[in-house]
RONUNU-549176 format. One record per residue (C-alpha): x, z, y. Coordinates in Angstrom, 3 decimals, padded with zeros to 6 digits, always signed. Layout:
REM RONUNU-549176
u X&w Z&v Y
...
END
This chain:
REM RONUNU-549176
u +010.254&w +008.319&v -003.839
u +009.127&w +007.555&v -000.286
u +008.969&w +004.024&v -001.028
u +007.121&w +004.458&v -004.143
u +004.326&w +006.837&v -002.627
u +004.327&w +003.836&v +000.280
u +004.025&w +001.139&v -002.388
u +001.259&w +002.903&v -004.251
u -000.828&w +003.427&v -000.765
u -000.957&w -000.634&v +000.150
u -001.975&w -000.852&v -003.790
u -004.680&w +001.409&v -002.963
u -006.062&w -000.299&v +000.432
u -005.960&w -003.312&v -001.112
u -007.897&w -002.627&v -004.359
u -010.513&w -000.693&v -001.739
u -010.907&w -004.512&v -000.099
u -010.932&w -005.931&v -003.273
u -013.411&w -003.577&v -004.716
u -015.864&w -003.991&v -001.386
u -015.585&w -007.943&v -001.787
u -016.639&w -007.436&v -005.599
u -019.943&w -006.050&v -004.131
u -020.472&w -008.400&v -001.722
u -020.089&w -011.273&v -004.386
u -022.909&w -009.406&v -006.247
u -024.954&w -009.025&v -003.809
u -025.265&w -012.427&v -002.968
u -025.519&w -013.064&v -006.981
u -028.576&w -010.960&v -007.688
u -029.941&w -010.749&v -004.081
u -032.999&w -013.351&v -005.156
u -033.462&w -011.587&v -008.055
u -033.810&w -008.209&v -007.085
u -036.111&w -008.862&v -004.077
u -038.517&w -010.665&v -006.784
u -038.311&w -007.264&v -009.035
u -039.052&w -005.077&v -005.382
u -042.002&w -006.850&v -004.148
u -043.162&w -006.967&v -007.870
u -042.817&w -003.317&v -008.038
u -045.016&w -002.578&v -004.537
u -047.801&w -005.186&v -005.254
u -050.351&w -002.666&v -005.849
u -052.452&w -005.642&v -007.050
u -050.700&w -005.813&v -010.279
u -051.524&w -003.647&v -013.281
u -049.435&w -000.403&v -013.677
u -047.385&w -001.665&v -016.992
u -046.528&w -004.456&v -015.392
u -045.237&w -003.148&v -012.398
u -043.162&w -000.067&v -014.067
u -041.705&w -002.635&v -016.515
u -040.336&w -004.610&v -013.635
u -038.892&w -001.164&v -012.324
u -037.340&w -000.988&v -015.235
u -035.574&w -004.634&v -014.833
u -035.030&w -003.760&v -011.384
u -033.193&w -000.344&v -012.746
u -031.120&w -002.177&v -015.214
u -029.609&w -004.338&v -012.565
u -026.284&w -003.493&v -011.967
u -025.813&w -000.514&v -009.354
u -022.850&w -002.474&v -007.239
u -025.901&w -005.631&v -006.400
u -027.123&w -003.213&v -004.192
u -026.818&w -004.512&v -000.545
u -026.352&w -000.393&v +000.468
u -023.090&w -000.470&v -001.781
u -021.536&w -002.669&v +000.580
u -019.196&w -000.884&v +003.066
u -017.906&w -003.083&v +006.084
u -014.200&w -002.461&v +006.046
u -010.969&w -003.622&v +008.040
u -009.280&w -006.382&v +006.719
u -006.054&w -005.234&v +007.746
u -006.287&w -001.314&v +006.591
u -009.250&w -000.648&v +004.844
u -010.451&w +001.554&v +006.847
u -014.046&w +002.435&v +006.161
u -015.104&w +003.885&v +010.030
u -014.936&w +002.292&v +013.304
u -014.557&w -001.834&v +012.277
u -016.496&w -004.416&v +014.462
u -018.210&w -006.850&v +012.532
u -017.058&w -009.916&v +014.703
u -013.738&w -009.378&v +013.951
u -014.123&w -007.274&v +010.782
u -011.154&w -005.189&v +011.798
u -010.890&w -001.706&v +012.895
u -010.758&w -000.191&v +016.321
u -007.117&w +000.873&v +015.964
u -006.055&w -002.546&v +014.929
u -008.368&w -004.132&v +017.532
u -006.504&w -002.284&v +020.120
u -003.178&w -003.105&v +018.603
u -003.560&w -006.788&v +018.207
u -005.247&w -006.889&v +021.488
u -002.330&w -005.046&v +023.182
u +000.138&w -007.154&v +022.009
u -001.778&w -010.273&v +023.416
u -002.490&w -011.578&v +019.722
u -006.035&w -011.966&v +020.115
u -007.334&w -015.364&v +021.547
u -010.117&w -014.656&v +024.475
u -009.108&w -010.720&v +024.685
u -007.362&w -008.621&v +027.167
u -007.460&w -005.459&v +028.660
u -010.113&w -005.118&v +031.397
u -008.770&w -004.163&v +034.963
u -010.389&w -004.369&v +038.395
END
């Protein structure tokens, strides 16, 4: 049972990752896109119809292509909280790695 439950949690980090780098990939996709639909929608300029039926195209994109969907997250745990984008790991793993000497260029400071 304990193996299973441990089994199931990995599963579960890893489809978190895999999820996260799904919304990065569509990001990037419709990126162009949507920032053509934005400033579309705030050129005051433009007629009204025009502009809420580029809202609308804009609304129908799909909700993951939105850059706030993406979530940095560790590598190594999926952990949501605490992850340095250089390394894209978290603080707990930093330390770990860093401990252990299996970080290139990193030690602990001491003076």
């Amino acid at each position: 049972m304990g193996r299973n439950l441990l089994v199931k949690m990995e599963v579960r980090k890893e489809n978190r990752n895999i999820r996260d780098n799904h919304r990065r990939l569509l990001v990037e996709k419709f990126e162009l896109k949507r920032n053509f639909f934005k400033a579309l929608v705030r050129d005051p300029t433009l007629p009204q119809e025009m502009r809420e039926l580029h809202a609308y195209k804009l609304a129908k994109l799909p909700r993951n292509s939105s850059f706030t969907r993406v979530r940095n997250r560790c590598v190594f745990t999926g952990r949501p909280r605490g992850v340095y984008q250089l390394f894209r790991m978290s603080r707990l793993v930093f330390r770990s790695l860093a401990s252990q000497g299996l970080l290139e260029g990193i030690r602990k400071a001491s003076w």
